[in-house]
TITIKE-198202 format. One record per residue (C-alpha): residue number from 1; y, x, z; residue in one letter. Coordinates in steps of 0.02 Angstrom, whole numbers. Each point is the difference from the previous one (the first is absolute). Example, Ala and Ser with C-alpha at 12.3 -4.5 7.8 and 13.67 -1.06 7.14 Angstrom:
residues 2
[site 1 [-225 615 390] "A"]
[site 2 [172 69 -33] "S"]
This chain:
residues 365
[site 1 [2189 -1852 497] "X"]
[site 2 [-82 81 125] "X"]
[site 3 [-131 -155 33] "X"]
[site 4 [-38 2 -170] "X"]
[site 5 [-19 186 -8] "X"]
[site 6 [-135 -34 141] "X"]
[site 7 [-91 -127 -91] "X"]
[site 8 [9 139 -169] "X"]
[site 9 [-63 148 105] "X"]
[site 10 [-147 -97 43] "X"]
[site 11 [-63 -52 -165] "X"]
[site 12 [28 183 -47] "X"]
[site 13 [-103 95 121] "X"]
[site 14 [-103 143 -36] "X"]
[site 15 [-158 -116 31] "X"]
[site 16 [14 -80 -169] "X"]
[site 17 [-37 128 -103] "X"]
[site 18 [-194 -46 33] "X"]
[site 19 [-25 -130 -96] "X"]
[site 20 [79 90 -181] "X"]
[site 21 [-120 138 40] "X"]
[site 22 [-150 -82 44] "X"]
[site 23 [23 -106 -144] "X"]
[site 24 [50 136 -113] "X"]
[site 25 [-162 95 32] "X"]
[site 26 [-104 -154 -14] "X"]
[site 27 [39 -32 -171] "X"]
[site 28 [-17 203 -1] "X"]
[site 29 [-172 -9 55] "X"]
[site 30 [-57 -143 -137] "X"]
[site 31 [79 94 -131] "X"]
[site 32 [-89 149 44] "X"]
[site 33 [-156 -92 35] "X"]
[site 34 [7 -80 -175] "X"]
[site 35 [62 140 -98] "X"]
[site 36 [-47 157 86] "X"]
[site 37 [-53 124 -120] "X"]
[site 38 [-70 186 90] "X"]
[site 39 [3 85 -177] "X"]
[site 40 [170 -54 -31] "X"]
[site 41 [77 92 161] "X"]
[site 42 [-119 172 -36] "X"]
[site 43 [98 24 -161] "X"]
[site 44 [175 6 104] "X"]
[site 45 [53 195 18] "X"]
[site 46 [155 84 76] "X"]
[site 47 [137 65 -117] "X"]
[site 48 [177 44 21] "X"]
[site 49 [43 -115 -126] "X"]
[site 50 [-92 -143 105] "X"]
[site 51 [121 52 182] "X"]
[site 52 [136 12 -125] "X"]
[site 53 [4 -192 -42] "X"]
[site 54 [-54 -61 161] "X"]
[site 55 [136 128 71] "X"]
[site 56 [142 -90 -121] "X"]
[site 57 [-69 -180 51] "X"]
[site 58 [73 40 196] "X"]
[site 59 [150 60 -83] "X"]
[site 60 [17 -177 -83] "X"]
[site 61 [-29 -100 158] "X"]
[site 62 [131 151 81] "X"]
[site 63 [136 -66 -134] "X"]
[site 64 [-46 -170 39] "X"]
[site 65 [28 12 176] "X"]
[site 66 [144 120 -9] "X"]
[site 67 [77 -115 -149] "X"]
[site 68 [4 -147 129] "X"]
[site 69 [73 101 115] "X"]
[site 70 [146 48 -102] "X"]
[site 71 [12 -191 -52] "X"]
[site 72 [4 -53 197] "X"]
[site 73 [143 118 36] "X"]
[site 74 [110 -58 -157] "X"]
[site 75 [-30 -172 59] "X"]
[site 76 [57 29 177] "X"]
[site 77 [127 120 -70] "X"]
[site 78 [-59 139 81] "X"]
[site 79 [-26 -76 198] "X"]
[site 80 [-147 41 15] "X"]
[site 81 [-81 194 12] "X"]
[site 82 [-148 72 -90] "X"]
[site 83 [-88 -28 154] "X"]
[site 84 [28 -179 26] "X"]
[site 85 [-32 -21 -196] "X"]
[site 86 [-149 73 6] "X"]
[site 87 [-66 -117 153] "X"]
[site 88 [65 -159 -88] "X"]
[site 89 [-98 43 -161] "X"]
[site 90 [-143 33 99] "X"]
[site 91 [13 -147 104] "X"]
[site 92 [42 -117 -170] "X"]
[site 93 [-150 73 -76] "X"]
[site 94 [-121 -19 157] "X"]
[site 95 [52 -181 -2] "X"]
[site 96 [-43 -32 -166] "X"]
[site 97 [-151 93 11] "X"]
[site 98 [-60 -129 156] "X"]
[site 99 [65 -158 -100] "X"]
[site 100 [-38 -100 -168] "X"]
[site 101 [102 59 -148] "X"]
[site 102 [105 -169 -5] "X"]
[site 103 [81 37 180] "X"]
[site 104 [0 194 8] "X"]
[site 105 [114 101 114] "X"]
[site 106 [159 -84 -37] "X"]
[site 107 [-38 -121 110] "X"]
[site 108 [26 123 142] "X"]
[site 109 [122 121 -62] "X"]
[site 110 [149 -79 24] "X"]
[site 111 [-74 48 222] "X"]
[site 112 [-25 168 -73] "X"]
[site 113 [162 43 -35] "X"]
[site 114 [83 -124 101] "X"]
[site 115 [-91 96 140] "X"]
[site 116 [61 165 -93] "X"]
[site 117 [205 -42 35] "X"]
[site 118 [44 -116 -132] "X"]
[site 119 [86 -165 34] "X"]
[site 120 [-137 -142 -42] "X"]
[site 121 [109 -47 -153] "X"]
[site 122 [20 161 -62] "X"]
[site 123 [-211 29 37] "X"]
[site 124 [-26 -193 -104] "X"]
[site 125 [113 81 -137] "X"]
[site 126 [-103 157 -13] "X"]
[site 127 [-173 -95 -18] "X"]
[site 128 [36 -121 -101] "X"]
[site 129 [87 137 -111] "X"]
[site 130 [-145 100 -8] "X"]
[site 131 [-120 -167 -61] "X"]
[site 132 [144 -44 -110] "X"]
[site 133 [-16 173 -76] "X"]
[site 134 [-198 29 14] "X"]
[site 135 [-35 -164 -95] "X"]
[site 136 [141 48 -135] "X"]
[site 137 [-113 147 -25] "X"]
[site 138 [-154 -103 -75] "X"]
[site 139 [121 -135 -82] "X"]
[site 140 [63 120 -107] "X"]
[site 141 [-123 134 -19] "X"]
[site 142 [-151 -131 -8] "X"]
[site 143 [46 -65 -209] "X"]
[site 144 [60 177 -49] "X"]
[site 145 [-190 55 47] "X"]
[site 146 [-84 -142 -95] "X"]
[site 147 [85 24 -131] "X"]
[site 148 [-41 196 -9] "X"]
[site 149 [-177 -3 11] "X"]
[site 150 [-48 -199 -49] "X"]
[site 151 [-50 -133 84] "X"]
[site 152 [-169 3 -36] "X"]
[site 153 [-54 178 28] "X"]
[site 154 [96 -15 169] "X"]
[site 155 [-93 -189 56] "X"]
[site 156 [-158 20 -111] "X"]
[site 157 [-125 106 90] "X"]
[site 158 [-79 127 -105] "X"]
[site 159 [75 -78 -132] "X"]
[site 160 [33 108 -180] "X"]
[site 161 [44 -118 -118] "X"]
[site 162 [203 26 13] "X"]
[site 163 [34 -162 -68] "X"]
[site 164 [-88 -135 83] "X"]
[site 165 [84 -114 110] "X"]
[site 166 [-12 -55 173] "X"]
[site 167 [-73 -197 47] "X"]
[site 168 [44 -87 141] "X"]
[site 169 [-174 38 94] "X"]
[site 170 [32 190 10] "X"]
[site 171 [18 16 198] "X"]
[site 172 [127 155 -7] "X"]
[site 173 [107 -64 -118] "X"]
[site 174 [38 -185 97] "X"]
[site 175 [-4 109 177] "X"]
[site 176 [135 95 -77] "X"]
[site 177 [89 -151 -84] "X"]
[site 178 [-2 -91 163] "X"]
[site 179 [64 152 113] "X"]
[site 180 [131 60 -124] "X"]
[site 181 [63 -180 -8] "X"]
[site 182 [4 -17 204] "X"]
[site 183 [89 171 -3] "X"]
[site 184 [119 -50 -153] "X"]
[site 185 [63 -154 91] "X"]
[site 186 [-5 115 178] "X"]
[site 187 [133 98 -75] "X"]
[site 188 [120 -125 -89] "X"]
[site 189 [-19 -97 174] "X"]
[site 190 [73 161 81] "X"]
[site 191 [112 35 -112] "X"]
[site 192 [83 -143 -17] "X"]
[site 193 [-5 -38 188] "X"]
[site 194 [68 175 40] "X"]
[site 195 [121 33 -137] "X"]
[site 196 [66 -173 -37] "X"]
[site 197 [-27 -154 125] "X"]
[site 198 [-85 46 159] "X"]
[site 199 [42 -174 76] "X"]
[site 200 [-65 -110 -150] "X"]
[site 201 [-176 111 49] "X"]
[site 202 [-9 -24 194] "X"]
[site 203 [56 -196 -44] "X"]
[site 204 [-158 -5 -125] "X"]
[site 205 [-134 96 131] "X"]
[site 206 [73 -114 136] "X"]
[site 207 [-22 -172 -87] "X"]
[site 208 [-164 79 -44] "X"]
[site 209 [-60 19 177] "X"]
[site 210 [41 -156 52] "X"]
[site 211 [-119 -65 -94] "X"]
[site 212 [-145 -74 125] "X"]
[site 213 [-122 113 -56] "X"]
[site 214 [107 160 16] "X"]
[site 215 [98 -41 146] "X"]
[site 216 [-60 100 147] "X"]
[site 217 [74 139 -93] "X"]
[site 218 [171 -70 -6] "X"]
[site 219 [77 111 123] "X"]
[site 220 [-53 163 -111] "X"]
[site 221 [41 -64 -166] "X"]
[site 222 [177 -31 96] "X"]
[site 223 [-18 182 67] "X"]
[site 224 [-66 58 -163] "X"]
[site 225 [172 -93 -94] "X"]
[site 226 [111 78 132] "X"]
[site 227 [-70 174 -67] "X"]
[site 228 [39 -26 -167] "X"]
[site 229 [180 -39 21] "X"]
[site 230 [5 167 116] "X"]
[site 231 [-85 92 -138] "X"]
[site 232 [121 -78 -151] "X"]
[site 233 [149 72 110] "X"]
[site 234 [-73 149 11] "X"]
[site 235 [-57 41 -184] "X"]
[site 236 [151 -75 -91] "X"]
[site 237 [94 140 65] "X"]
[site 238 [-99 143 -91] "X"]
[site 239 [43 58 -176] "X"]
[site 240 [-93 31 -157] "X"]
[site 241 [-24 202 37] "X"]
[site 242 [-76 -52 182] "X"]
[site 243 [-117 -135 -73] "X"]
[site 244 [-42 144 -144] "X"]
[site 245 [-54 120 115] "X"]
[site 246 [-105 -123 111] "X"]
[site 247 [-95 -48 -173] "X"]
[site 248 [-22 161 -57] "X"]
[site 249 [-78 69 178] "X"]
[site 250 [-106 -182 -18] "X"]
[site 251 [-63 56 -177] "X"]
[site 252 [-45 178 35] "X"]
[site 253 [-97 -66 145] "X"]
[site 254 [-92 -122 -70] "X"]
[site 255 [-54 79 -147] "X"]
[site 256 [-48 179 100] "X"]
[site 257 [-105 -126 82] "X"]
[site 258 [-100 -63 -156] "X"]
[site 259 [-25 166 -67] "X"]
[site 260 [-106 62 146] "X"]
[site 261 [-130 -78 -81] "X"]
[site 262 [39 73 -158] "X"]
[site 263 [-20 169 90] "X"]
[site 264 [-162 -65 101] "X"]
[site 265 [-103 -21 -164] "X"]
[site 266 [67 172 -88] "X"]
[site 267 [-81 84 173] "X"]
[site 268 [-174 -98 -40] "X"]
[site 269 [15 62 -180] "X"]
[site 270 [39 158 25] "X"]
[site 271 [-153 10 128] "X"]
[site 272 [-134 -59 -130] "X"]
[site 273 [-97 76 -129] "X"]
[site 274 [93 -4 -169] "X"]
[site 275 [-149 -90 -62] "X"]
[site 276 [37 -136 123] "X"]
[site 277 [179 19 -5] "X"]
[site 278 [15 3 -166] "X"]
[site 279 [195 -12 -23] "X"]
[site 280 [156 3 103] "X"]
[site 281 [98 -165 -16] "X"]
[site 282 [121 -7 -110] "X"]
[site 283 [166 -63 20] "X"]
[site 284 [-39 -184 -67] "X"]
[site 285 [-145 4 142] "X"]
[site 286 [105 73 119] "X"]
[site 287 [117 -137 -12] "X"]
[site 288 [-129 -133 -25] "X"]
[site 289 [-48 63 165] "X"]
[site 290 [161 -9 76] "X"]
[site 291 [25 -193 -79] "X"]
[site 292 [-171 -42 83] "X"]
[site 293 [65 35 180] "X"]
[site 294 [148 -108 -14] "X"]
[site 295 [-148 -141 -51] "X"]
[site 296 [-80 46 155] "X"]
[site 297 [191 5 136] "X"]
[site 298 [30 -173 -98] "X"]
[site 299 [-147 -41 72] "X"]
[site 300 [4 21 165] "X"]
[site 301 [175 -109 -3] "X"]
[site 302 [-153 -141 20] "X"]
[site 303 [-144 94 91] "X"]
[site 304 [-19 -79 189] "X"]
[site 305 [-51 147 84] "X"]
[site 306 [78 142 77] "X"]
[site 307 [64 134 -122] "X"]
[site 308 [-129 -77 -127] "X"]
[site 309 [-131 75 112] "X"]
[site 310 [-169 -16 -67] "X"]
[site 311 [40 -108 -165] "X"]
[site 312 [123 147 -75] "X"]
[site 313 [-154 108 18] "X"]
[site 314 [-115 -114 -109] "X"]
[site 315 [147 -45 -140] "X"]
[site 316 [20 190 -37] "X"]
[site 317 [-194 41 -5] "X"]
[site 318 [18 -160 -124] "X"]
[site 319 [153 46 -100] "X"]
[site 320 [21 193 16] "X"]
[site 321 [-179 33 -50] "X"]
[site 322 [22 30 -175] "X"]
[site 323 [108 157 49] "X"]
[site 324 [-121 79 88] "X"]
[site 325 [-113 127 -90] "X"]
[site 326 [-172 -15 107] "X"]
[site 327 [-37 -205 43] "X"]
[site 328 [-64 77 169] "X"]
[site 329 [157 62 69] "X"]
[site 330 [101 -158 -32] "X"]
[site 331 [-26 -65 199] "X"]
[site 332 [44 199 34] "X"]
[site 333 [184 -26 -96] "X"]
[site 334 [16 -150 76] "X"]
[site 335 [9 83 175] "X"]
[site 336 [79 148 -27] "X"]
[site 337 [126 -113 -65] "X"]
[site 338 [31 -96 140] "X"]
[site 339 [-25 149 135] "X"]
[site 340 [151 52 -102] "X"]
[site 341 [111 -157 -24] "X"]
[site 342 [-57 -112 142] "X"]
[site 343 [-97 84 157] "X"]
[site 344 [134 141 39] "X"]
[site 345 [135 -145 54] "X"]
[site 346 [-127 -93 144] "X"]
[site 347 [-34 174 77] "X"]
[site 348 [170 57 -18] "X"]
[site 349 [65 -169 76] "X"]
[site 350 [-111 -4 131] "X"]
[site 351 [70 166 51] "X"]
[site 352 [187 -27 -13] "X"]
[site 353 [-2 -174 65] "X"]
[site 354 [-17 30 171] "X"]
[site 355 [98 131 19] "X"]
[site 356 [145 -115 -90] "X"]
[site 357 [-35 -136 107] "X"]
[site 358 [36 129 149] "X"]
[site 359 [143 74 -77] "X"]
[site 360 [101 -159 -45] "X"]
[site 361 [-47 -122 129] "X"]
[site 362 [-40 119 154] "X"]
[site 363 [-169 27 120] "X"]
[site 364 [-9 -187 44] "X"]
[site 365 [-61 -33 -180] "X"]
């Protein structure tokens, strides 16, 4: 473990945040460039309702963070402090943040907590929990929100007619066909390699990696079997109220998450003109909204770089513009949206990584 956890630190360090940023603000840059619009920004004024919303969209990342929090010590059955929560979350996030969405943190959490106290089976049991339960989230919540606001207002792009149906060419609806089918099949994989036959899994993922093409990665797709039939001990122990309260802290989490947007927009609003305004979302919208940014996580199941970096920026100034009042301030939304959701995790990890590093491996590292 502890070669491996040398190997993990390095791909982790605080050095990699550059390229997310620097691409981030490129595609910034060109946005602005293309779409800047001086008149647009004058007619922005202060309110109270305007600090209100963007007040309450840090209170929605605060129950996302806190939500996970509460899930990580349920998981680990209380083992772990608020402290050491707090530092995994960070640490899970900062990862993510610093690698493409089809990898993410999990690939180093299991060293997190590992690191943290936790016997490495327990640790494997915890993370693969926590994907188990994080892609449950979408596979069920995913249909129930198509089918509440319709598949073609929520793939259709400034679309009103409520009845016309979505082709094959429309590039949001097969990005989210492929990524909710790579997720649906990610789950039942898990589940039925966790809950029900752990070896038939590692036997499949090892006859898989010997294949000539795959096989330099024999010995982790060994490790990676091994893991799994530490985890399945692990989790088949836990009853229904235990795997009820990890879903419901997964749930609150997620969807505090989704509304900071929500929250983001009602602050623009709220700091036009009423002529430019016009009127406050309504429900239907507000969910429409809401719909719209699982479209855009699905996404980034299949976007190469880190944290989406750069092409998350140009999807939502493409499929979030309709929302916003002034065609000006769309590249503005965009940001604010991701200084919110995305940008607080590299500077916070860059922050409590080293002093983690410190902590749990001593000076020398």
């Amino acid at each position: 473990m502890a070669d491996s956890s040398d190997k993990i630190l390095k791909k982790i360090r605080p050095t990699r945040i550059i390229f997310p940023i620097l691409l981030g603000l490129m595609v910034v840059g060109y946005l602005l460039y293309k779409e800047f619009d001086p008149k647009a920004f004058s007619l922005i004024t202060f309110s109270w309702y305007m600090l209100l919303f963007i007040f309450m969209s840090l209170i929605m990342m605060f129950i996302r963070d806190f939500g996970y929090m509460i899930r990580l010590r349920i998981l680990t059955e209380k083992k772990l402090n608020w402290r050491k929560s707090f530092n995994i979350i960070m640490l899970w996030e900062f990862t993510s943040a610093i690698t493409p969405g089809a990898i993410g943190g999990t690939s180093v959490a299991v060293v997190f907590i590992h690191k943290e106290g936790l016997s490495v089976g327990k640790s494997t049991a915890v993370v693969m929990a926590t994907s188990l339960l994080d892609e449950l989230y979408f596979i069920i919540l995913f249909p129930i929100i198509v089918l509440a606001v319709g598949s073609s207002d929520l793939f259709t792009i400034g679309s009103t007619d409520t009845v016309a149906s979505i082709d094959l060419t429309n590039k949001y609806f097969l990005f989210a066909v492929v990524a909710y089918s790579i997720k649906f099949l990610w789950v039942l994989f898990m589940s039925y390699g966790l809950f029900i036959n752990p070896g038939a899994i590692k036997k499949i993922i090892v006859q898989i990696f010997k294949l000539r093409f795959f096989k330099k990665w024999k010995t982790k797709a060994e490790n990676t079997g091994n893991d799994l039939i530490l985890a399945s001990n692990e989790l088949k122990k836990r009853s229904f109220t235990f795997w009820a309260k990890a879903f419901l802290s997964t749930f609150f989490s997620w969807t505090a998450r989704y509304w900071v947007l929500n929250f983001l927009l009602l602050a623009l609003i709220f700091g036009l003109p009423n002529s430019i305004a016009q009127t406050i979302p309504s429900f239907g919208e507000n969910l429409l909204i809401f719909a719209r940014q699982l479209v855009m996580w699905l996404l980034m199941v299949i976007i190469p770089t880190p944290g989406g970096s750069g092409i998350v920026e140009l999807v939502f100034s493409d499929y979030m513009a309709e929302f916003i009042p002034a065609l000006g301030l769309v590249t503005l939304m965009a940001i604010l949206w991701r200084l919110v959701t995305y940008y607080p995790y590299l500077f916070i990890g860059v922050l409590v990584l080293p002093k983690w590093i410190k902590r749990v491996f001593g000076k020398s590292k």
